[in-house]
C-alpha positions, 0 to 999 in steps of 0.5 A, a space after each residue: 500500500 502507498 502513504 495515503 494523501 493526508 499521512 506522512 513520509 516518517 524520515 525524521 521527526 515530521 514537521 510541528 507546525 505553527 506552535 511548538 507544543 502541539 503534535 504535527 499537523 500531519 499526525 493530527 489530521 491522520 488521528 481525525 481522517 484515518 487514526 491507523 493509517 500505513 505510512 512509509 519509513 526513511 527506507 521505504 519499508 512500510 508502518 502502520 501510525 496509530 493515532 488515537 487514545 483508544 487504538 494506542 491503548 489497545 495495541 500498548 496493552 496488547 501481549 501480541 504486539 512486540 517491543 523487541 526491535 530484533 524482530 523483522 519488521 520492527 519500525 526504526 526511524 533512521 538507518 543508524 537506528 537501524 544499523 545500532 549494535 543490540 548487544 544484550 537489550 534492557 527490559 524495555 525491548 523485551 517481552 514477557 517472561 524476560 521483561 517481567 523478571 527483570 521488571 519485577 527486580 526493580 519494582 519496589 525500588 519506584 512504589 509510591 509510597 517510597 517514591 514519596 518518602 524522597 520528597 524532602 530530599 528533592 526539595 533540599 535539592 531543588 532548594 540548593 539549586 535554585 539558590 546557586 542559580 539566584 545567587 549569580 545574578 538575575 538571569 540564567 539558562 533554566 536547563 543548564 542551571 536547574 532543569 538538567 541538574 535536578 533529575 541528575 543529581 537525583 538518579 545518580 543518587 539512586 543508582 550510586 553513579 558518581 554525579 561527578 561523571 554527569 557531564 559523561 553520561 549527559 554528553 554520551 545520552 545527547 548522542 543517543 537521543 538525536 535522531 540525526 546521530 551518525 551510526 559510528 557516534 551512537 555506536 560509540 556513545 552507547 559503547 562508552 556509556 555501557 562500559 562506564 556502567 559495567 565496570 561500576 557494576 563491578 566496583 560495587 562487588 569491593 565497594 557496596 553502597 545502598 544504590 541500585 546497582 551495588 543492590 542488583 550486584 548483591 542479589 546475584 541474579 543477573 550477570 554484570 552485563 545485565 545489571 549494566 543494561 538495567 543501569 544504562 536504561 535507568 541513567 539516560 530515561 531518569 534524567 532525559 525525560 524530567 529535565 525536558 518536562 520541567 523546562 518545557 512546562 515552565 515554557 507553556 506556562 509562561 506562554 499562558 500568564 493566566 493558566 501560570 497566575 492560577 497556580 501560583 494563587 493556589 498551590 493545590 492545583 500543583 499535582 493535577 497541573 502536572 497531569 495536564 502538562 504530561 498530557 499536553 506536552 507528550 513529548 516522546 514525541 516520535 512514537 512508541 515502536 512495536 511488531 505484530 506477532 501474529 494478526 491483529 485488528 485495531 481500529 477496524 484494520 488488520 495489521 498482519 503478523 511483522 508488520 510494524 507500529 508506531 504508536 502516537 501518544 501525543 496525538 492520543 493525548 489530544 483526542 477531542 473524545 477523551 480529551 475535550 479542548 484538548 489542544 488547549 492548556 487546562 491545568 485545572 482539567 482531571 487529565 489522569 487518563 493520559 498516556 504520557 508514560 505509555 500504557 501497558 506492562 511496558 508503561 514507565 517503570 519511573 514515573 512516580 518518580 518523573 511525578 515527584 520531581 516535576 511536582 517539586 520542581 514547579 512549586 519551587 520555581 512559581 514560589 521563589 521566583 515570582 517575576 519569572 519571564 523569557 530573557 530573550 524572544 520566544 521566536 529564539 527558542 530552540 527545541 528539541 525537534 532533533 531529539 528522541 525526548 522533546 523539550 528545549 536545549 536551552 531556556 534562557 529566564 530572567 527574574 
């Protein structure tokens, strides 16, 4: 079958239109004319975009689509991709049993309810941060300064990863997210940061601590190499992601004075406030990659057995029929029923962490800095359409 007139040719990222934080218009007129659509890759293989909350949810969900990208037929959206060594995958390219064994190994590191006996501790450290950064002056890049450190120093501590080495890992993950990176410079990033984390793992045989790693170490049950693929997910998503919501949604926020001024007069609306960004922002922007093991019907189309799906979760999380308005900013709205974490056994294992750090984050920054604007046009915003995780590369404020 060829692209159909309304979808688009996925070469890279397709184009986000006028405003920066909607989905691109293609991907939106595909979700209202034919929400599973097929559409051609960057090398002519075809793929089937799903494009609605139902759909994306139903294939997520669903045991007979795979997250293993060595299966023929997987959906990468490059040649380096493509062409990346797989070596030992993390749990997050695994089906079941192996993903849910190794799944289970971290669980209880990421409940609830431990996740919130953190929150003093991420309040000193968001605290401290924004005192170094008010300390220096009356500007500052809001990324560098504040977005990035805060989930850094955070899954350091938890993994017992050195945060003196953050400008390693930080550099070697920004390799590994642009979609534009060569095959030799994501093979090599991702060689050099997985060998960082096998010979860690190993340290922590003569030199436990109470982090993650020497714990997984000490258990027994996974070799170096796969306490170092659990490590290497960890490192990259648990800083990556957080750091692009929080200054993305300080961004919108400050886009939108009057949706701003609303949290500010009342902190209580802080943890739905949260919701509704995950859910407005999305910004696994390019979709959630899986292979049909065997045929399957979604939205009324058959997508036979090794054929690829891309499922949207930004367009999903704009569905006028879960989400009404929904291409509006509302953080007043029960938006609980987004999907910005995915959906399914392979939803994000961290996101009540994401949730903490993103609920400290925006409280501490409306509360301390009251007269927060952009310091340079809006128009010299550089985002993140090169990256696998969107956001901002950088957020100039001043206060």
């Amino acid at each position: 079958m060829t692209v159909t007139e309304h979808t688009p040719q996925l070469t890279a990222p397709a184009s986000r239109g006028g405003c920066p934080f909607d989905p691109p218009p293609a991907y939106e007129r595909a979700r209202e004319e034919s929400p599973v659509t097929r559409v051609q890759l960057w090398d002519d293989s075809p793929c089937w975009l799903i494009t609605r909350h139902e759909d994306v949810r139903t294939v997520l969900g669903d045991r007979r689509f795979s997250a293993d990208a060595q299966r023929p037929g997987f959906p990468f959206l490059s040649a380096a991709r493509k062409r990346l060594p797989r070596g030992r995958p993390s749990f997050i390219g695994m089906d079941d049993p192996g993903h849910a064994r190794m799944r289970r190994m971290l669980t209880a590191e990421f409940m609830v309810k431990k996740v919130e006996s953190m929150r003093p501790d991420v309040r000193r450290i968001t605290d401290d941060l924004l005192d170094r950064m008010t300390a220096t002056g009356r500007t500052a890049d809001l990324v560098g300064e504040f977005a990035l450190p805060l989930p850094s120093l955070v899954i350091c501590r938890l993994l017992g990863v050195p945060y003196e080495d953050h400008e390693f890992f930080q550099s070697r993950s920004a390799v590994l997210l642009n979609v534009r990176s060569s095959p030799e410079a994501l093979a090599a990033a991702q060689g050099e940061v997985s060998q960082y984390l096998t010979d860690l793992a190993k340290l922590k045989r003569s030199s436990p601590d109470d982090g993650i790693i020497s714990r997984l170490m000490e258990r027994g049950e996974l070799s170096v190499d796969e306490v170092a693929g659990m490590g290497f997910l960890l490192l990259v998503a648990g800083h990556e992601t957080t750091a692009n919501m929080t200054a993305l949604s300080v961004l919108a926020l400050l886009r939108r004075p009057d949706q701003l001024a609303l949290l500010r007069d009342d902190p209580s609306l802080i943890k739905g406030a949260v919701e509704e960004l995950l859910r407005y922002l999305s910004i696994v922007h390019n979709g959630l990659a899986r292979t049909a093991t065997e045929d399957v019907t979604v939205g009324g189309r058959t997508i036979r057995a090794g054929e690829g799906v891309l499922c949207l979760l930004n367009t999903a999380n704009r569905d006028e029929e879960v989400f009404p308005s929904g291409d509006g900013l509302d953080v007043g709205r029960d938006a609980r029923r987004h999907i910005a974490f995915g959906f399914g056994v392979h939803q994000c294992l961290g996101q009540p962490l994401a949730r903490l750090e993103l609920q400290v984050a925006l409280e501490a920054v409306l509360r301390r800095l009251p007269g927060l604007r952009l310091a340079v046009p809006f128009e010299d915003i550089r985002f993140r359409t090169d990256m696998i995780v969107y956001g901002v590369h950088g957020l100039p404020v001043a206060w």
